[in-house]
C-alpha positions, 0 to 999 in steps of 0.5 A: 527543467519541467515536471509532469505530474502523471499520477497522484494528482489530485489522488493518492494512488498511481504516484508518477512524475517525469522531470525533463531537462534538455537531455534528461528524462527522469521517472520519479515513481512508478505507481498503481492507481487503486479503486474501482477496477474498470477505472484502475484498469483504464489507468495502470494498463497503459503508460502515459509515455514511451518507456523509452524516451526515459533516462532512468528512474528514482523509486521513493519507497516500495509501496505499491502505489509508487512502485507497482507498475515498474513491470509495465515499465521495464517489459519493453524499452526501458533501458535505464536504472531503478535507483532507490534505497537498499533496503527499498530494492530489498522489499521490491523483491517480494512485493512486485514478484507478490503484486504479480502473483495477486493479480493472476490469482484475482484475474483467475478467480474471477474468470473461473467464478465467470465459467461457473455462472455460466455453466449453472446457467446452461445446467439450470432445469427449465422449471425451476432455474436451480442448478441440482447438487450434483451438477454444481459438484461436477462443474465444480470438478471440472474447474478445480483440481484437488486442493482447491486450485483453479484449473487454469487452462480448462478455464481459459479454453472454456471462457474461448469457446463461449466467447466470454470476457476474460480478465487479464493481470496487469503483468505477470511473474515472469515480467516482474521477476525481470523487472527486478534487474534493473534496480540499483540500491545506493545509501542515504546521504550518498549523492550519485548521478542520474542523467547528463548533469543531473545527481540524486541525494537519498535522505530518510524520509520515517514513512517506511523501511527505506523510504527517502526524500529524494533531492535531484540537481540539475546544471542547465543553461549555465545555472543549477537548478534543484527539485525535491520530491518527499515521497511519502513522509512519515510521521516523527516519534513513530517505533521501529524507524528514525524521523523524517531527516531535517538536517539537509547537506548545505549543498542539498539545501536551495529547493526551486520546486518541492514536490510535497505529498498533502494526504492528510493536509487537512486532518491531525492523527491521534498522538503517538504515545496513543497507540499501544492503550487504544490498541489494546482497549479494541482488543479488550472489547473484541474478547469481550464480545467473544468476537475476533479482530481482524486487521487489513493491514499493508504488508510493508511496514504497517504490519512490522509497527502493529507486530513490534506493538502486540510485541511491547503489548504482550510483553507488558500483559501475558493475560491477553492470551488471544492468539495473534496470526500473520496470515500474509506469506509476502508480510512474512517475507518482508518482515525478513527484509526490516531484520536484514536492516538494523542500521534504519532502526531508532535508538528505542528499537536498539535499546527494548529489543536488540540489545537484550538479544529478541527479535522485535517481530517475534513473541509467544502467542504470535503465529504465522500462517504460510498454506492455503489450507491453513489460512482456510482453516483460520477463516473459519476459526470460531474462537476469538483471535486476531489476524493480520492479513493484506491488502491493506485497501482489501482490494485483493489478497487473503483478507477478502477471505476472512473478511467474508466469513467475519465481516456478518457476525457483530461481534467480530471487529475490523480494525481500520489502522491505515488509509483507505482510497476512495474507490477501494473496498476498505473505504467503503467498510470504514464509511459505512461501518462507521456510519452505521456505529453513529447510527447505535446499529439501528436498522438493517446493516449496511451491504458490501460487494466484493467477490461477486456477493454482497454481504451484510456488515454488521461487524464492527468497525474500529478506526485507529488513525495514529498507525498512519506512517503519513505525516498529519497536518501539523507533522508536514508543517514541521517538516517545512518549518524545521528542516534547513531547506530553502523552499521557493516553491512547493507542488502538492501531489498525493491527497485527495483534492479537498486535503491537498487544496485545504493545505495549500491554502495553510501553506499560503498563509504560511508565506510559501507560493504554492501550486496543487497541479492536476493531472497531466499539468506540467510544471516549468522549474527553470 
């Protein structure tokens, strides 16, 4: 048996990992490389193999980053099955047919901010390189219908006869609508078979709603041999959702080659029993400043912890009064998708919430967003509030928006409460923005570029690390030292290099043999 690591390899985004028997070829993950989008473009557009040669695929979790290239996959010759979680195919439902919907709209934004500059360019006087009003009204016009929608084939037949380069989505509705028949949702602790002579085990794994650690047994040339791949794993003691499984099935328990994720290999969150005082300490700050909290948020399990949060939050404090919005149609839908899974919740969840009969994501004070139009008419609210809006990167969706219009008042705040790829828009705000606040906010404020202007940042920026759902240094360590698995080797995939060679390194010391492949390596298991 062989594994080659195609994605998250020295990185966090793109997760994508072909284990290979004999007989047998089988996917885990099918990740979306995120950051700068020439290079993201380069990497998600093509496949590193022939959808076909695969047997099946086993999805960890729903995340994007693990999941979103499954319509890439499954648009052309692949014949096998996405087995995964329930509750994980449940979520996938919204978050590829929502992946795909973003990447038309971004791809159609920028193709008609593209005709736009260049019709201003045609119509610009000789003398003064302006563009009249009146001008820029009518091409406006021309390129939007009412409600602000683009005029998607005027664009496109434009951008033709001028010969300008067009963007185009990775996949489209259509292709990730289809993508969704081949996922089969099985249960945790219920081993099924993948391949000839191979099984796969589901156990949770605490990062989010139906996540699993994913133990896959193989009979090749007269001996067993076992891999796991931990997925993301969460972090213990978190609201909503039990810890990462320690107690493995004896027959589960014998690792050749644990494919681990490092990302926070070298750091320590704040504690747990942190979170609730310090969220409420930035929104105290916030309405003090008159300003409003903005949240990038991952639409998928960040949101529902930061909800049930405000939830406990409110409870507690009726005096808080701000109003709080969900201004991401696919959160809301996905929030729906932790309400159809109960049986995933810890006892603390039971005990405060369902017991009493309230729903945990719901409280007075708390609103949804669903229109364009009211999601417009919130950007440009004045009066203090706190939105939560995806992408949780601020690589696309409606946070760009509220970002645009907060992002150059000081008394605004961005709320950074989960991890920000290098090379995405959210790791520029959180490095520049905390550069400048080391700074005390002297000088001129730092610039950030996105959908095609820069914009001074001078609102601040709050980073609050416990809401991470990957475990910490110290967590993956209790994983490794308290499970009842027998490891013999361990491959750390899905960290940035400096996180995954600094715990390799502590890993050594702690008596485990340890490989940090890259790109492209394989691995031999047996």
């Amino acid at each position: 048996m062989n594994v080659t690591f195609y994605g998250a390899a020295g990185e966090v985004t793109g997760s994508m990992h072909l284990l290979t028997t004999e007989e047998n070829r089988i996917l885990l993950d099918c990740g979306i490389f995120q950051g700068h989008r020439k290079e993201s473009e380069e990497k998600n557009r093509v496949l590193p193999f022939d959808p076909g040669i695969l047997t099946n695929l086993i999805l960890s979790h729903a995340h994007i980053d693990h999941s979103g290239r499954i319509p890439i996959l499954t648009r052309k010759d692949f014949f096998g099955r996405v087995i995964c979680t329930s509750a994980t195919a449940d979520s996938c439902e919204y978050l590829l047919l929502d992946s795909a919907k973003i990447q038309e709209s971004d791809a159609d934004y920028l193709n008609y901010k593209r005709v736009r500059s260049f019709l201003y360019g045609m119509k610009a006087s000789p003398r003064t390189k302006k563009v009249s009003g009146g001008m820029m009204k009518k091409i406006k016009k021309t390129l939007k219908e009412e409600g602000n929608r683009i005029r998607r084939e005027v664009v496109r037949e434009l951008m033709e006869k001028h010969h300008l380069e067009a963007v185009h989505p990775l996949y489209r509705y259509e292709e990730a609508k289809h993508s969704l028949s081949f996922f089969e949702g099985i249960p945790y602790n219920h081993p099924v078979t993948v391949g000839k002579d191979v099984t796969c085990t589901l156990y949770e794994a605490g990062h989010i709603l139906g996540s699993a650690v994913t133990i896959i047994k193989a009979r090749e040339n007269g001996r067993n041999v076992a891999v796991g791949y931990t997925g993301d794993l969460g972090r213990f003691d978190k609201p909503i959702l039990r810890n990462p499984t320690l107690d493995f099935a004896e027959e589960d328990r014998d690792i050749d080659l644990l494919i681990l994720e490092s990302t926070y290999g070298n750091r320590l969150h704040e504690p747990v029993a942190d979170l609730k005082p310090s969220l409420r300490k930035v929104i105290e700050d916030a309405h003090a400043r008159g300003g409003s909290l903005i949240i990038p948020s991952f639409a998928f399990g960040r949101t529902q912890e930061l909800i049930y949060i405000l939830h406990e939050l409110y409870q507690e404090d009726r005096a808080l009064g701000i109003p709080v919005y969900l201004d991401s149609p696919l959160a809301m839908k996905l929030t729906e998708v932790f309400g159809r899974h109960p049986e995933v919740y810890d006892r603390d969840a039971h005990a405060d919430f369902l017991e009493k009969g309230e729903n945990p994501f719901f409280f007075k004070g708390m609103r949804f967003v669903s229109s364009v139009d009211e999601s417009m008419a919130l950007m440009r609210e004045q009066k203090p509030h706190i939105v939560i809006s995806a992408s949780g990167m601020c690589e696309g969706g409606r946070i760009l928006h509220h970002l645009r219009y907060k992002i150059h008042n000081e008394r605004n705040t961005i709320l950074i409460v989960g991890y920000m790829a290098r090379n995405t828009l959210g790791r520029r705000i959180l490095e520049l923005g905390l550069k400048y606040e080391r700074s005390g906010r002297t000088g001129s404020p730092p610039a950030v570029t996105f959908l095609n202007k820069s914009y001074p940042l001078k609102a601040r920026v709050v980073v609050l690390g416990g809401f991470s759902a990957h475990g910490d240094k110290n967590e993956l360590l209790r994983f490794l030292r308290k499970s009842n698995l027998r490891i013999k080797r361990i491959a750390l995939v899905h960290g940035e290099e400096d996180q995954s060679l600094a715990f390799a390194r502590t890993l050594k010391g702690e008596g485990f043999a340890v490989t940090v492949p890259r790109l492209g390596q394989e691995i031999r298991v047996s």
